[in-house]
Structures are given as C-alpha cells and as structure tokens.
N, C-alpha and C positions, 0 to 999 in steps of 0.2 A: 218253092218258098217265096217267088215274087219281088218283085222290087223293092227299094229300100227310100222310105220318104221322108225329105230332110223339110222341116218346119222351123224357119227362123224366128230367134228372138231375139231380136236386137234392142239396144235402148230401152228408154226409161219405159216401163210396163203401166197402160193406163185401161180403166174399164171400160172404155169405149173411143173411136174417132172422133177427135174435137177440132180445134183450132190449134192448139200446140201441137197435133201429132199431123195434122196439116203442113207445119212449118216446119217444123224441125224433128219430123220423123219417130220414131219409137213404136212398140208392140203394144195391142189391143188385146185384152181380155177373152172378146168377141171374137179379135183374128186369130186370135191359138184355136181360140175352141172350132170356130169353123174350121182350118185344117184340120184340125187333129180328125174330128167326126169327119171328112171325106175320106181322110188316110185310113181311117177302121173301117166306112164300109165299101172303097176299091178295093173289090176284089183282086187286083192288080198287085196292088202291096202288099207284101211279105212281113216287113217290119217298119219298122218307125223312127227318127234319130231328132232329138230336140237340138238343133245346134242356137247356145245360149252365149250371147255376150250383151250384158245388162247389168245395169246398176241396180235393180229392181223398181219399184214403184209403188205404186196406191195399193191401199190395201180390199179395196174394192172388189168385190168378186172373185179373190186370187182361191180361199177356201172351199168354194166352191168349185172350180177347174182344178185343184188338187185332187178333190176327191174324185171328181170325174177320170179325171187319168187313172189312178192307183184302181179305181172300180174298174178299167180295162185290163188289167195285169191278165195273163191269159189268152187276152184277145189275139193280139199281135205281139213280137217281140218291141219291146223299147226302151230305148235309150237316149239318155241325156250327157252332153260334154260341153263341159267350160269352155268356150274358147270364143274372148279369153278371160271373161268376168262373168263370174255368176254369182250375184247377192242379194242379198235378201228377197224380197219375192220371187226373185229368176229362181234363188234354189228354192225355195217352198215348191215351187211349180217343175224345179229339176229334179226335184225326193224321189219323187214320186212316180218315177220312170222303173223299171225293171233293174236298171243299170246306171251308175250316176261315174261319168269319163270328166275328168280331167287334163287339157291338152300341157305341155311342159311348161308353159310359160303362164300360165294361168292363178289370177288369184280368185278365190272361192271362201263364202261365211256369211258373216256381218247377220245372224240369225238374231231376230227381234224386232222390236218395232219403235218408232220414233216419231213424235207429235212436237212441233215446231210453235211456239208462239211470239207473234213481235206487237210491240204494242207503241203506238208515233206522240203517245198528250204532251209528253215534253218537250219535243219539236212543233206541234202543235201552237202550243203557249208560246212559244218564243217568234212562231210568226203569225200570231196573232187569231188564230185560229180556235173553236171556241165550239162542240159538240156535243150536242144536246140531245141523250139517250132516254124516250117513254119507253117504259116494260112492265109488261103485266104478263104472269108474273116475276118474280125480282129475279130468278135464273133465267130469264130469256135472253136470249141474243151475247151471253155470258163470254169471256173469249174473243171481244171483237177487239181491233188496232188502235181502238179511240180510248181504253182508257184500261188501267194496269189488269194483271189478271185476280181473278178475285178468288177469294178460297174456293168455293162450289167451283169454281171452272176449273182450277184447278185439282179438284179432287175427279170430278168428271173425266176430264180429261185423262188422266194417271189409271183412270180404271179402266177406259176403253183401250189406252193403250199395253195394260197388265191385259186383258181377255185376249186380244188379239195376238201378243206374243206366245200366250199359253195355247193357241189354235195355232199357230207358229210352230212351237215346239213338239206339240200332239203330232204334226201333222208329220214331221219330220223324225221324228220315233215309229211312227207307222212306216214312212216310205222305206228309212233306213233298216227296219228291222230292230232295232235296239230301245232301251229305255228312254222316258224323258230325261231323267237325273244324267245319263250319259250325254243327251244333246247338250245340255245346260254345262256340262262339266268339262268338255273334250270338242266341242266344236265351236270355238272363238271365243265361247262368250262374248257374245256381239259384236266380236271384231272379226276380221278374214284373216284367211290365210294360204301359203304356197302350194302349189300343187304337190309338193312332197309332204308338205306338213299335212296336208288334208286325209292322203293316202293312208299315213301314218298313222292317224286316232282312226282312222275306218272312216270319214267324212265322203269318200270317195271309193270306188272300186277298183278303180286303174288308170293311169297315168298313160296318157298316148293321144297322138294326135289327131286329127280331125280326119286326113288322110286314110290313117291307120286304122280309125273306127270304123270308117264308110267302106274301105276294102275287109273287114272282119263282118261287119256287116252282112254287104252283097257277096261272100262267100259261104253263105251260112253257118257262120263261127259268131253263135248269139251272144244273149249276156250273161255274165257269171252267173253263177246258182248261186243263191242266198236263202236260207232257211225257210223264209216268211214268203218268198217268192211268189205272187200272182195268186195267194191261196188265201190272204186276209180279205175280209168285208172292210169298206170303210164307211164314214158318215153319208146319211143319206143326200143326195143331191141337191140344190134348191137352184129351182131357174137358168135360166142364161137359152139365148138365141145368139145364132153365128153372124156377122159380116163381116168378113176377111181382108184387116187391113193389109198382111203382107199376101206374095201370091199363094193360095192355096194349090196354086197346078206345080208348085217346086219340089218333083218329084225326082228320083235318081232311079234308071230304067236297067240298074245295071241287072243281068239275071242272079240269082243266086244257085249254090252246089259247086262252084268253081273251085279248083284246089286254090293252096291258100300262096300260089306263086300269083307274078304280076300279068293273070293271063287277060286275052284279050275283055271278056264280060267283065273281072272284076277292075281294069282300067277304065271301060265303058262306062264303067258306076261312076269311078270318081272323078271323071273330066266332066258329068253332068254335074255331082254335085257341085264342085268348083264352080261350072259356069253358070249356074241356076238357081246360089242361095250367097254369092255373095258379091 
C-alpha cells in the first residue's frame, strides 16, 4: 500500500512566493501543487494526508488546484484534517480530498468570499495632500485609496465577489458529495465552526487527531466511503506549474498492512510524520 505523505498547509494561502511569504511564511499555490504531483507519481506513496491549519487566502488559483485534487480521487487515497484551522480557501482546497478530518480542537468554515476596500481623501485633505486621477476610460483604475468608491466599482467588485463564492460553493458540493443549497444552508454561512458542530451538519467526516489519522492511515484503514467517492469528473483544469514552497520530500515512510495496534511500522509512520511536517 506504501507510504503515507503528509503535505503541509500552513498560513495564509498565496499564488505564488513573494516577499510576504518570504518574511513571514505561509503556503503557495505552486507549493501544494508541486507536492501533491510528486506524491501521485512516487511510486513509494500509498496515500496522501493534507495536514491544514490556515486561515485561507487569495483567491488566485485555489479553483483550479481543487479541481486538480478532486480529478485524483481514485489515484491514491486522501485525506485532509483541520488541524487546527481550516477556512476558507484552506477548506476549498480540503473539499476536495476523499476524506475531510477534523482534529478535537479545531475550528473549520468561514465558506465565501470577501473583497476589502479603504479609501485615505479624507486624511488626505486634512494633510494637505491633493490627487489628481487621468482615466480613459471613466472605469479605469476604479477602486483605488485616493478617492471614495464609486458605483461601477462597486458593482464590479460585488460581482466578482458573488462568482467566486458560487465557484466556492460548487466546488464544495462536489468535494462533499451534497447540494449547493445544503453548503449555503448548513455549513456557517460564512462563518466557522467546532469540530463537533462541523461533524454534525456532515461538514466533516470524523473527528480525530492528527496522530490518529496518520496511524489509520499507515495501517491501511483508508477513508470513509462516501457515495460520490473518487467516481465524479470535475471542471476542466486550467494552468499552474510547481515550485514548492514548503518541503515536497515530507514524506511519512511508515509501511502500511500493519494491524491497527501501536506496532512497530505504524509508530515508524508517526514519529516521521511529527518530525518532518511540523
């Protein structure tokens, strides 16, 4: 059955290495996708475990890497667990796993999307400060800090963030198996929530630790069966090349077939994963 490879996602989720992820750390787009694509084609690997604790992030490329995961369903087994935040992008990109774990302590939701504007003319004026916007034509550069926001920008804005949560939603009725009306109805409504409550509307499949995943894991004791399980198509893929912010070699070499006591292979699993993903 093979090893079991834990791919972290830690921190705020961005589409690429920049200067912020430089300085203060977080997961890359690029660096999910490049583990994930070495984890499906080592032959070495058995299965797969996204271990997630994120606040989510940009909306950049995340629909695209959902779909790429969920189109593996079949490939390998896998699995995603809170532990100990998964929201909003983290869980769009945790749907979408075979299995979606939440550890006890973990909060999980916050499904939808949120577009931020500030705008400085009033502070501006008062220090004397004085900005002088040419635009051809009159929607261009719509949205900027220098002066209030304007209807068009504000309709604009509300639409992309209406598509993007409905690609949100879709994506998350596919992963989960269930309707859109059910995401919308029973999981936050844009807010999170406990790893009990999660379990409870179906948000989650099981409640256990990180521990406990990675020895069920490397013992060959896969992920629940769910109706829709690994047999859906999903949208078609667009784009994306790998370079791996986090390490792509954080692999767990425990063997799997082990009974489901604390023997010595499935211990081996979980002292690597401990010391290799976090």
């Amino acid at each position: 059955m093979g090893a079991v490879a834990v791919i972290p996602i830690y921190g705020t989720i961005f589409p690429r290495a920049n200067l912020m992820t430089d300085m203060s750390g977080g997961a890359t787009v690029d660096g999910i996708r490049g583990a994930f694509r070495e984890a499906l084609a080592d032959e070495a690997i058995g299965s797969i475990l996204f271990e997630i604790d994120s606040p989510g992030g940009y909306t950049d490329g995340i629909d695209e890497l959902a779909a790429e995961i969920f189109n593996a369903r079949g490939q390998k087994p896998m699995v995603s667990i809170a532990n100990y935040m998964m929201a909003s992008a983290a869980l769009y990109l945790g749907s979408q796993a075979d299995e979606l774990v939440a550890s006890p302590s973990s909060v999980i939701g916050w499904v939808g999307t949120v577009m931020v504007h500030q705008e400085f003319s009033k502070m501006d004026e008062l220090a004397g400060v004085t900005t002088t916007i040419i635009r051809n034509p009159p929607g261009k550069y719509g949205g900027n800090e220098f002066e209030p926001l304007s209807d068009q920008a504000r309709t604009e804005f509300q639409a992309i963030t209406d598509e993007r949560t409905a690609q949100f939603t879709n994506a998350m009725a596919r992963g989960r198996g269930v309707s859109a009306a059910k995401v919308r109805s029973d999981f936050g409504q844009g807010g999170g929530m406990t790893a009990s409550r999660a379990k409870a509307v179906g948000l989650v499949d099981r409640v256990e630790t990180i521990d406990e995943t990675v020895r069920r894991m490397a013992t060959g004791k896969g992920p629940v069966s769910r109706g829709t399980m690994g047999v859906q198509a999903a949208a078609p893929i667009h784009g994306g090349d790998g370079l791996p912010a986090n390490d792509p070699d954080a692999h767990v070499s425990g063997e799997a077939g082990t009974p489901p006591d604390r023997s010595l292979e499935a211990e081996a699993a979980l002292a690597l994963a401990r010391a290799q993903v976090r």
